[in-house]
Structures are given as structure tokens and as C-alpha cells.
N, C-alpha and C positions, 0 to 999 in steps of 0.2 A: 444171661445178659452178656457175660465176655465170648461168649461162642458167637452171638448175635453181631458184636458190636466187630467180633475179627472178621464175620463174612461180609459186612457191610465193608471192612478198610480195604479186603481184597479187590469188591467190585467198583465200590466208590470213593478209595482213598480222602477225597476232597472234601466231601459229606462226613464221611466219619470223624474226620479231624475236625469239620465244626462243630460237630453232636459233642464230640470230645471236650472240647475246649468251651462249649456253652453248659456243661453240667461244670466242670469247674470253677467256671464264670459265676452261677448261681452260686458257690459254696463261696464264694469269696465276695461277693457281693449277692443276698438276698433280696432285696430291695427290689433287684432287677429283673425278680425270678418271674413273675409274671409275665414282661415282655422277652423273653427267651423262651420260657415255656411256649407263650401262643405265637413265635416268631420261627422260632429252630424246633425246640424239642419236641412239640406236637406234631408236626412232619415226618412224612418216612421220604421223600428225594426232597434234594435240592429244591426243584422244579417247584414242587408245591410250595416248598418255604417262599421260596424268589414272589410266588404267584403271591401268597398272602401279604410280602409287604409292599409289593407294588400296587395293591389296591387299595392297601391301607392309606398308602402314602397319599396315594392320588383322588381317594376318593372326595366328593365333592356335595354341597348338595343338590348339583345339575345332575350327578350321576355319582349312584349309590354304590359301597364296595363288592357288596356282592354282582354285581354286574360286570363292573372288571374283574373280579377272581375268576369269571367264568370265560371271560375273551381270553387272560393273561394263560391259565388251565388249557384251553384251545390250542391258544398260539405254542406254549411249548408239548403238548401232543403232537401236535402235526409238525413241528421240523423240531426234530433234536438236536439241531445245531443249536440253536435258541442257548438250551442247554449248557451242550458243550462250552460252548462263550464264555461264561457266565463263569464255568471253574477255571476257566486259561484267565480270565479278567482279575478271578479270587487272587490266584497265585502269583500274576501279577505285581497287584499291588501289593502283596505282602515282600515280594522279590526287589520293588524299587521305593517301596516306600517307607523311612528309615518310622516314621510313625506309627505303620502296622507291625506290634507282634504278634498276632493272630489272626488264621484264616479267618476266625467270627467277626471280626471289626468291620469290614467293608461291610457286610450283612444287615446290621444292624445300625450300624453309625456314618459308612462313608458315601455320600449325596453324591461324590462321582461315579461312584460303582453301579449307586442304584438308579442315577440319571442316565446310566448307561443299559442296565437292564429294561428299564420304562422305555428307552429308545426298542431297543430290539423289539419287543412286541408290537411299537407302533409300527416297526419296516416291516414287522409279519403283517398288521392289518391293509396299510400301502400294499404289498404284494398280493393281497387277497382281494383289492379292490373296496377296501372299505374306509375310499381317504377321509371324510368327513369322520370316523371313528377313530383314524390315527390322528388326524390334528388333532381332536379333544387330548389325546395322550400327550402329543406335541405341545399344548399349552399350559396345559396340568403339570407337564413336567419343565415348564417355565419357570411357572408362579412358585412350585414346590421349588422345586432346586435351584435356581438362578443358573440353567442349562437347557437352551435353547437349538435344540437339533431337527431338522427335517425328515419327517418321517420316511422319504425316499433318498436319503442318503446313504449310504454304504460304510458298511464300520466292522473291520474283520475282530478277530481275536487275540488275549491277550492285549486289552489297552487299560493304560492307566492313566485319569487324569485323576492330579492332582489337586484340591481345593475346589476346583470345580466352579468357582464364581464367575458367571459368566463367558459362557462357553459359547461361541455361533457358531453352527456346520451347516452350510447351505443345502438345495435341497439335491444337486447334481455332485456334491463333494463324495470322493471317496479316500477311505481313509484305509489303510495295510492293515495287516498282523504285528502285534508288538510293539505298538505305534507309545509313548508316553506325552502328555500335555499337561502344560500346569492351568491356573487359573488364568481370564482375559484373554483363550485363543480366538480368533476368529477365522475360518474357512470359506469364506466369503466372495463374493459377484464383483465387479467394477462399474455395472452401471445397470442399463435395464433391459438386458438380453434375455431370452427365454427357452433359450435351448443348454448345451450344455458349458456353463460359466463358473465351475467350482471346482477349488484345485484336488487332484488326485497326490494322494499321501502316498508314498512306497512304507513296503516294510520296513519294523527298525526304525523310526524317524523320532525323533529329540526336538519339541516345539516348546521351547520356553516361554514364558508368563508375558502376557501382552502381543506376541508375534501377533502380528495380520501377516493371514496369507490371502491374496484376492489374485480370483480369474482361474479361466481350465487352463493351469498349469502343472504340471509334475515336479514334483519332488524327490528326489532321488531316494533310491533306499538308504537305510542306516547312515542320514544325514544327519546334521547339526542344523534348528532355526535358534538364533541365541534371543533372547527375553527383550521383548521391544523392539523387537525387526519388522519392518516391512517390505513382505516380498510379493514382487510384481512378474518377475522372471523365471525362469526352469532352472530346477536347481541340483546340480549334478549328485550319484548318487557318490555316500561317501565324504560329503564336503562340509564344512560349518558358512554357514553366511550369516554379515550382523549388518544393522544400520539401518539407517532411513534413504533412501530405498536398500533395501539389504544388495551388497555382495557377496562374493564367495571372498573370506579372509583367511583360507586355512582347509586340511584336511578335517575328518571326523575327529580324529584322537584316537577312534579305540575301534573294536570289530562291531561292537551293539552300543551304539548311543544310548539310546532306549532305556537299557536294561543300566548301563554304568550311570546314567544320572549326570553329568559330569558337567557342569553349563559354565565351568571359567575357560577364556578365552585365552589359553596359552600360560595364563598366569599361575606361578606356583610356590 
């Protein structure tokens, strides 16, 4: 077993630390050991774990889970990025968010993690041409998580949102690597255009609780949006803007907004 479990941390550090930290989870709480067993420990990757609770979650009874464990199974087969994501997302949240001490928490517990896993799959079925099969994802993962994302939206690696309540990313939004969001962002259109109307996130970007961001605008890398802004404008990268309509009031503060968390405005 500890021969097994070292060759697992060499190839899958990420994985092994959840297997790790879900048998301990069982000894300190029993109770829970049935949904870890059939959640983490039944699993040999990641991959399949992700696959089994995103159908759990979403299953329906317009559509049965086995059905999605076998799209969800698909979709991370055929792009490994799926994957990859998915361990830069773990780390993540566990790197900004003072809530998680353990890799196993977003897994099992945190609705933006896995409203973010349920997303990637649906952008695999959007890319494979099966929109009508990503919106059901797209809605399930509405009703389930109060995070409502377009399945043709664009969402790289390493994101954190936090709380997750009420989340909108239109369906032309792209969003960076490293990107963190609290709860009530909106990535949103301004009216009723139909081409490309949704703002592009740079890497590194800090969108506090409430910001609306609306229209194909940029966002500069490793900026600051501070909590209940709304921004209408291009927003340099590097900068913090607050307000109704937001401006630029300031530099970022630090190198990775994102990552430091930091959302007081000068104040100390």
C-alpha cells in the first residue's frame, strides 16, 4: 500500500494528497465514509472521481446519471486538459481560499469548484458540436449550483470562485489563467448584439462580490475589479477600478491579485 500510494504522489501528487486526506477524513469522521468511499476512494484518477460526482450532482430525472458519467468519462478521455484544469482549480482554491484546508474540500463540498468542473465538460460538448447536450449541462448546472455559465464560454486554468452564488459568464466571455471571483459576478452583454459582446478576462484578475463586468471589453491582466463595480470600459492591466461606473482609482497593490486576495482599497 505505501509503495502504491508513493508511486501514485510521484505521478499524481494532486490525487494522492486527496486519497490521502479522504482516508483520514473517514477516520475522523465515519459517518462520511460512504460518500468518500463512493466519491474519492473508489477511484484510481482524478478524472473518474470528477466524472462520478458531476453526474451525481446533475443527474436528473429528464437524464439519468449514468448517462452523464459516460459523456463526463468522454469528455475527459479525449482532452486532458479537462483534467489538468481541474488539479490547477484544486490548488487553487486551497492557495486563496482561507476556508480550504484540504485538497478533498472543493471535491466533495465546494459548488464553485464543481460548477466549474460541470462547466468544462459542457465547453467539451459545445466544441464537439452537441449544443443542445451542453445546455442541459448549462442548466442543471444552474438549478444545482446557482452558477450559470455558457457553455461556449472560455475559462482557462487555475480559477477560483468563491461562494459561487450566482455566477453569469456570457456565452462569448473569456476568462484567463488564475483568474479568482467571489460570489454575484456577472460577465455579461449590454444589449441584444449577437456576435462577440462579452468581456475578455486577462490573467491574474481579482473580481470582487457583485462587480458587473458588461460588453467585449478587456480587462487587463493582474488587475483589481473591487466588489460592486460596474465596468463598462477597458481596463488597463495592473490597475484596481471601483464604482458605479467603475474607474481606475489606483494600481493593483501587489504582483498576483488573484492569488493575494487583497480587496481593501488602499485602506490599512
Amino acid at each position: 500500500m505505501a509503495e502504491t500510494h508513493a508511486k501514485l504522489a510521484e505521478l499524481d501528487p494532486v490525487w494522492a494528497r486527496i486519497k490521502s486526506e479522504a482516508e483520514t477524513g473517514i477516520a475522523d469522521e465515519p459517518l462520511l465514509g460512504g460518500l468518500v468511499h463512493s466519491s474519492i476512494l473508489h477511484h484510481k484518477t482524478i478524472e473518474s472521481a470528477l466524472a462520478y460526482r458531476i453526474s451525481l450532482k446533475l443527474a436528473s430525472t429528464e437524464m439519468p446519471e449514468q448517462i452523464l458519467r459516460e459523456i463526463c468519462d468522454m469528455a475527459y478521455a479525449d482532452d486532458a486538459d479537462i483534467g489538468h484544469a481541474a488539479r490547477a482549480d484544486i490548488v487553487a482554491v486551497y492557495d486563496r481560499d482561507p476556508a480550504c484546508d484540504r485538497f478533498l474540500l472543493p471535491m466533495l463540498f465546494f459548488k464553485g469548484f464543481q460548477a466549474i468542473q460541470s462547466h468544462r465538460v459542457a465547453n467539451w460538448l459545445w466544441r464537439q458540436n452537441r449544443r443542445d447536450m451542453a445546455r442541459f449541462f448549462q442548466m442543471r448546472c444552474s438549478e444545482v449550483f446557482g452558477v450559470d455559465i455558457h457553455p461556449a464560454a472560455r475559462i482557462g486554468k487555475g480559477i477560483m470562485i468563491d461562494h459561487a452564488h450566482s455566477i453569469v459568464i456570457g456565452e462569448t466571455a473569456v476568462v484567463g489563467d488564475n483568474v479568482s471571483m467571489l460570489h454575484s459576478v456577472t460577465l455579461g452583454g449590454t444589449g441584444k448584439e449577437e456576435e462577440d459582446r462579452h468581456p475578455k478576462i486577462g490573467d491574474g484578475v481579482l473580481i470582487g462580490a457583485g462587480a458587473k463586468v458588461l460588453g467585449n471589453i478587456k480587462v487587463g491582466y493582474c488587475s483589481r475589479i473591487a466588489a460592486g463595480s460596474v465596468v463598462l470600459q477597458e481596463v488597463p492591466p495592473c490597475k484596481t477600478v471601483a464604482g458605479v461606473p467603475a474607474k481606475i482609482v489606483g494600481e493593483a497593490g501587489c504582483a498576483q491579485p488573484s492569488v493575494a486576495m487583497d480587496q481593501l482599497l488602499g485602506v490599512r
